[in-house]
N, C-alpha and C positions, 0 to 999 in steps of 0.2 A: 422520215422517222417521227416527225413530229405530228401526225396523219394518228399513227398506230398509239400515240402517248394518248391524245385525247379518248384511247379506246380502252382503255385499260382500268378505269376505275368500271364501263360499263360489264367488260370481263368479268372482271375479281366479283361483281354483284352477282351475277349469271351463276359463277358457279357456288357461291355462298346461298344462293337459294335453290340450286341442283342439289347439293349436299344436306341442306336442310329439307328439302321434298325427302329424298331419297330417305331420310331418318323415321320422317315422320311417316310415309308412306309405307315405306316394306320393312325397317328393322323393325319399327315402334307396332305400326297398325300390323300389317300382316303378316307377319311372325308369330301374333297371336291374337288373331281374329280370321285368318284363312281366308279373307272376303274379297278374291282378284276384280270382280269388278269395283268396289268400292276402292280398291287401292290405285285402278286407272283412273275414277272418280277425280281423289284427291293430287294425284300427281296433275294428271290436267288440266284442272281446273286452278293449282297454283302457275304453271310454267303460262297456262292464259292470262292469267291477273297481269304476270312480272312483263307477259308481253302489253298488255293493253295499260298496264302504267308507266310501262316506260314510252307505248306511242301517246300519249295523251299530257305526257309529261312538259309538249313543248307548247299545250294551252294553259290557260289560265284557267283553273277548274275550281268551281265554289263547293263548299262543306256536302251539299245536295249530291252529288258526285260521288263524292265517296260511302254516301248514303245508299245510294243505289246498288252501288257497288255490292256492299253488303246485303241488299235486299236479295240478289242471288240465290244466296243458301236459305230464304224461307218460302223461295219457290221451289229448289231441290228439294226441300222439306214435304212441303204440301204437295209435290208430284210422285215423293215416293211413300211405301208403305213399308217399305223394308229397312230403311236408315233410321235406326236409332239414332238413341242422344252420343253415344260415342262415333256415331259416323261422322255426325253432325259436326262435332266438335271436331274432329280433325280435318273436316272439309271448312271448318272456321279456321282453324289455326292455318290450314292450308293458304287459303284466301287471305288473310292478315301476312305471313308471310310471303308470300308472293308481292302483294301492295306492299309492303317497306320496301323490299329488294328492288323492285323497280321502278318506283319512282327516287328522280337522281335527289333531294333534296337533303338527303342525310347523308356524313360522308360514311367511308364503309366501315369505319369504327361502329360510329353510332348502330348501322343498319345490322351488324355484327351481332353487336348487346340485344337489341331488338330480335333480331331471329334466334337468339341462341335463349332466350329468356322463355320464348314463347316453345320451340321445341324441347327445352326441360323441364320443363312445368309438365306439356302433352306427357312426355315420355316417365315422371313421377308419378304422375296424379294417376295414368293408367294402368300404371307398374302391377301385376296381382299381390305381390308382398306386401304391399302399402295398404289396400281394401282389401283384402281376406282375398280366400280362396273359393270363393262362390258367387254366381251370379245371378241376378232373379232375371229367371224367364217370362215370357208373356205369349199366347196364345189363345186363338180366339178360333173357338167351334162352335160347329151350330147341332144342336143334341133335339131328335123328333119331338112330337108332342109340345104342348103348355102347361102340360101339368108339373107346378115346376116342386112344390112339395117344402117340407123341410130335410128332404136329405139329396136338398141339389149336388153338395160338395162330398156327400159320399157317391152319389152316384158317379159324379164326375172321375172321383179318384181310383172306383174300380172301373171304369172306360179307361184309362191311360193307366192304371196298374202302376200308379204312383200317389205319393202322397200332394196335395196341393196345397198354398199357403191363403190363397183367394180367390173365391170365382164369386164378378159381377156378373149381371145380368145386362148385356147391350142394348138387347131388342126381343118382342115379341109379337111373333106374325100368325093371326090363325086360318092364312087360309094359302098354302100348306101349313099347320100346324107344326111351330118350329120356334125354337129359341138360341136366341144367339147369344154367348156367355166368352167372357174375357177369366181365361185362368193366367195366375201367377204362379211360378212355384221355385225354389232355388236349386241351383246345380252347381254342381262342384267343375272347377276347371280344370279342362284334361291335364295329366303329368306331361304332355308334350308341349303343351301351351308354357308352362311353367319355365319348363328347361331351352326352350327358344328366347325365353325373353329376356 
């Protein structure tokens, strides 16, 4: 019996960061963001962390350590081209939760307050009631030609038969003859997105 006691705080941890994955992954993020590989993303790459801090937990690990740790997500970063800052951000929060949860050094009160802080903040700050109900898009085309004029942004607006809020200019190649342009424009979020969340 006394085998199973010493096991029990690592239990109660386990699933307090199952439960917090689980919020942060499918009720918070994909519920309303539709985005199933990003939400396997985040689910494991938390249940990694909680495993690889609870084995590493019985060395003696310097500040660098958990430096590293975090450098993670600005290689996920820089290898992807699709993970916005709201990916980002809940594959942080994901990664931060996983790291308290499994390392034993907090007891599970503490690690409680710690997860439940970080997934209420994620789940307000991305709430749509809280930021309006619009999101700015970004998209990046490349439109023939160099001649780029002054009615790049009307050109641009009647190709997509919408209005735009911004188009940079990325690059310019003239041999094919081609220009690569960053539009921004706002969208309104779907009524389903709204009523999931």
């Amino acid at each position: 019996m006394n085998n199973i006691e010493q096991y029990i705080p690592f239990i109660l941890s386990l699933l307090l960061d199952l439960v917090s994955v689980f919020l942060l992954a499918y009720v918070f993020y994909y519920r309303r963001h539709h985005n199933r590989d990003m939400l396997v993303a985040i689910a494991m790459i938390n249940v990694t962390l909680f495993s690889l801090a609870g084995a590493l937990a019985s060395f003696t690990l310097s500040l660098g350590v958990g430096f590293a740790l975090f450098a993670v997500i600005s290689i996920i970063r820089l290898r992807s081209d699709e993970a916005g800052w709201i990916e980002m951000t809940y594959l942080l929060v994901s990664l931060a939760t996983g790291l308290i949860l499994g390392l034993p050094g907090f007891s599970l009160f503490q690690q409680a307050i710690y997860a439940s802080v970080l997934v209420a903040a994620m789940f307000a700050l991305d709430h749509p009631r809280l930021l309006g109900n619009s999101k700015v898009r970004k998209i990046n085309i490349t439109l023939d030609g160099t001649n780029l004029g002054d009615d790049l942004k009307a050109r641009v607006e009647t190709m997509l038969g919408r209005s735009v809020d911004e188009v940079t200019i990325k690059s310019v190649t003239a041999t094919p003859p081609a220009t690569k342009v960053e539009i921004r424009f706002k969208e309104a979020l779907q009524p389903t997105q709204n009523a999931n969340s």
